[in-house]
Steps between C-alpha positions, in 0.01 A plus 500: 500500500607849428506766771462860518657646818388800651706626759492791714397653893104523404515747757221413494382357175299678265287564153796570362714169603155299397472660169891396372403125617184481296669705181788208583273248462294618220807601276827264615523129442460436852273261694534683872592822665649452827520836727853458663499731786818615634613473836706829506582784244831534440458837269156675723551641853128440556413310790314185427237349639563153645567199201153295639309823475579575196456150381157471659387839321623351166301184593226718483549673163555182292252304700260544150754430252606112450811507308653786754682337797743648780877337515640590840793376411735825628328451820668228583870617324761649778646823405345777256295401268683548198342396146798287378502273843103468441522398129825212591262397756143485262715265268655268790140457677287503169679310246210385285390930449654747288530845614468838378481845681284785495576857598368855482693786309609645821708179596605513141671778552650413785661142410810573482518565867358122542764287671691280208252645211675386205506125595123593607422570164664194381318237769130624416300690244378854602172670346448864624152596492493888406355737224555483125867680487513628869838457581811312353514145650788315603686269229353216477185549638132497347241751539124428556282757406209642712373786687567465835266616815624828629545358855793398783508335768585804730215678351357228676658508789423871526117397471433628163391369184350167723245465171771344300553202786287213519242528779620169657843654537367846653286311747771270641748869523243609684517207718781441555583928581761481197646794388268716700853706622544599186134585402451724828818718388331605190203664691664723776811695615771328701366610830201338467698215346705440781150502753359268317799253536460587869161444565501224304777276726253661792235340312749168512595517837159572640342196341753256601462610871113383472540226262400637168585481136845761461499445170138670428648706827809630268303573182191675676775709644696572180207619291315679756550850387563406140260790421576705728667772308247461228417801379198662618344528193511180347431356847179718480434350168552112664313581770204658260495158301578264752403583837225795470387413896789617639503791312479731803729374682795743562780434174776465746309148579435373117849343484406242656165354364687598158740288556349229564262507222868557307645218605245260442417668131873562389719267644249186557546466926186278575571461859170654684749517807718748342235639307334614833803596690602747209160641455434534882889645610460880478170481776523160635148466480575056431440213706736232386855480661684566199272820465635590844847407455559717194309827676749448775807472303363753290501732852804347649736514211870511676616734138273793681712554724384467812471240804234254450682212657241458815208509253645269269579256782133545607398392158670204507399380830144578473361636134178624615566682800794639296315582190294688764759729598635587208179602365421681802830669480432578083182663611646746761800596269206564198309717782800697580560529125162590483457273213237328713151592636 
């Protein structure tokens, strides 16, 4: 059998990387496509996320297709992951396949940085997938023309252009609280950044004092204030179209049901826990524990600057009674403000 390799971080996967497999398939003499995910990048500084995660969130994009498959071959290699190791060790484990390789123009470009790229050339066949003309290729390489999807992987990372990945793969991101770092950057300065990252190992710390999920702790806490420093005329506009009843509520308070109705509409969160904690955090006005434990971290953040060490080991002995407290507190400070009634 003939194999087209497709290798690469799909960091995380995308349209994009599922659009070269098909036009592989449609237009090579090749039976498969495997997705050879790489256990490092030995040419990106980008952090990855973990090899199984990854993996599983490919699992999910090529769950429809029959003749796509994942090798996780580099997984199990020790050292880098470098392309000519890879392809000595596709021929040793696979004798009865042929190979051949398929890349983008952008790692076109770059293959003469590959480790050992002549012999490269000479072990496997490589088809770049680009536009008619867009570049010069490499000797010895053959082009495959197509229009490729206007998309990357830390556009998606940065949570934009989420239309052009499969729903399957936004939903287990979402899950799993992948990339949601990087996302949360995009949407406010690096004060606010560095609260949420706070609050959020509150969040963490909080729930494993009473028992409760951290991870839903951690991403409740990360994306809290994700629209916070939307501005106040497109939040009008969201709140207009998507929340009318809380329309007279004071603006300095829409942040919060905004971004929950965000986070479940543009980045695919499902969990009703963290739904509820983000949507109930700027009044803590919720009932559930996690609603309690993000108002309180929210309150008690350590990056304000000030001591909330007794309160926060009140929390963690006793959540109500603490949850109490700090509200209490909130209110008097809002009074002196006179923010509240």
């Amino acid at each position: 059998m003939h194999i087209a390799i497709l290798g690469g971080s799909f960091n995380p996967v995308h349209n994009g990387h599922l659009q070269i497999a098909k036009t592989a398939l449609k237009k090579l003499p090749v039976q498969e496509v495997w997705f050879m995910p790489s256990k490092d990048t030995p040419l990106k500084e980008t952090a990855l996320a973990s090899f199984e995660d990854r993996c599983e969130l490919l699992e999910a994009a090529i769950k429809p297709y029959k003749h796509m498959k994942i090798c996780k071959l580099e997984g199990k290699i020790e050292g880098i992951s470098y392309t000519i190791h890879t392809v000595e060790e596709l021929k040793k484990r696979y004798p009865q396949h042929s190979f051949c390789w398929l890349i983008g123009d952008d790692q076109a470009r770059q293959f003469d940085a590959w480790k050992e790229s002549k012999r490269l050339k000479k072990e496997v066949e490589f088809y770049v997938f680009s536009r008619e003309g867009s570049s010069i290729l490499p000797e010895g390489m053959k082009r495959v023309s197509m229009d490729l999807i206007p998309v990357s992987s830390t556009e998606i990372r940065q949570g934009k252009k989420l239309y052009e990945v499969p729903v399957s793969v936004c939903l287990k991101m979402a899950e799993k609280g992948l990339y949601f770092e990087e996302t949360i950057r995009q949407y406010m300065n690096e004060k606010r950044y560095k609260h949420s990252l706070s609050v959020a190992q509150l969040c963490v710390t909080l729930a494993s004092a009473h028992n409760l999920n951290t991870e839903k702790a951690w991403e409740m806490g990360i994306l809290h204030d994700i629209c916070k420093q939307m501005p106040y005329e497109i939040s009008k506009i969201w709140m207009k179209h998507h929340m009318p009843f809380h329309m007279n509520e004071a603006p300095a308070v829409w942040h919060g049901y905004i971004g929950a109705d965000f986070v479940k509409r543009q980045l695919y969160v499902r969990d009703k826990n963290i739904i509820s904690a983000i949507y109930h955090h700027v009044l803590g006005d919720g009932k559930s524990s996690y609603d309690k434990i993000l108002f309180i971290a929210d309150k008690l953040d350590p990056s304000r600057g000030y001591d909330s060490s007794e309160q926060i080991e009140l929390c963690k002995m006793n959540l109500d009674l603490g949850f109490k407290r700090v509200k209490k507190e909130q209110q008097e400070y809002l009074r002196k403000e006179g923010t509240l009634q």
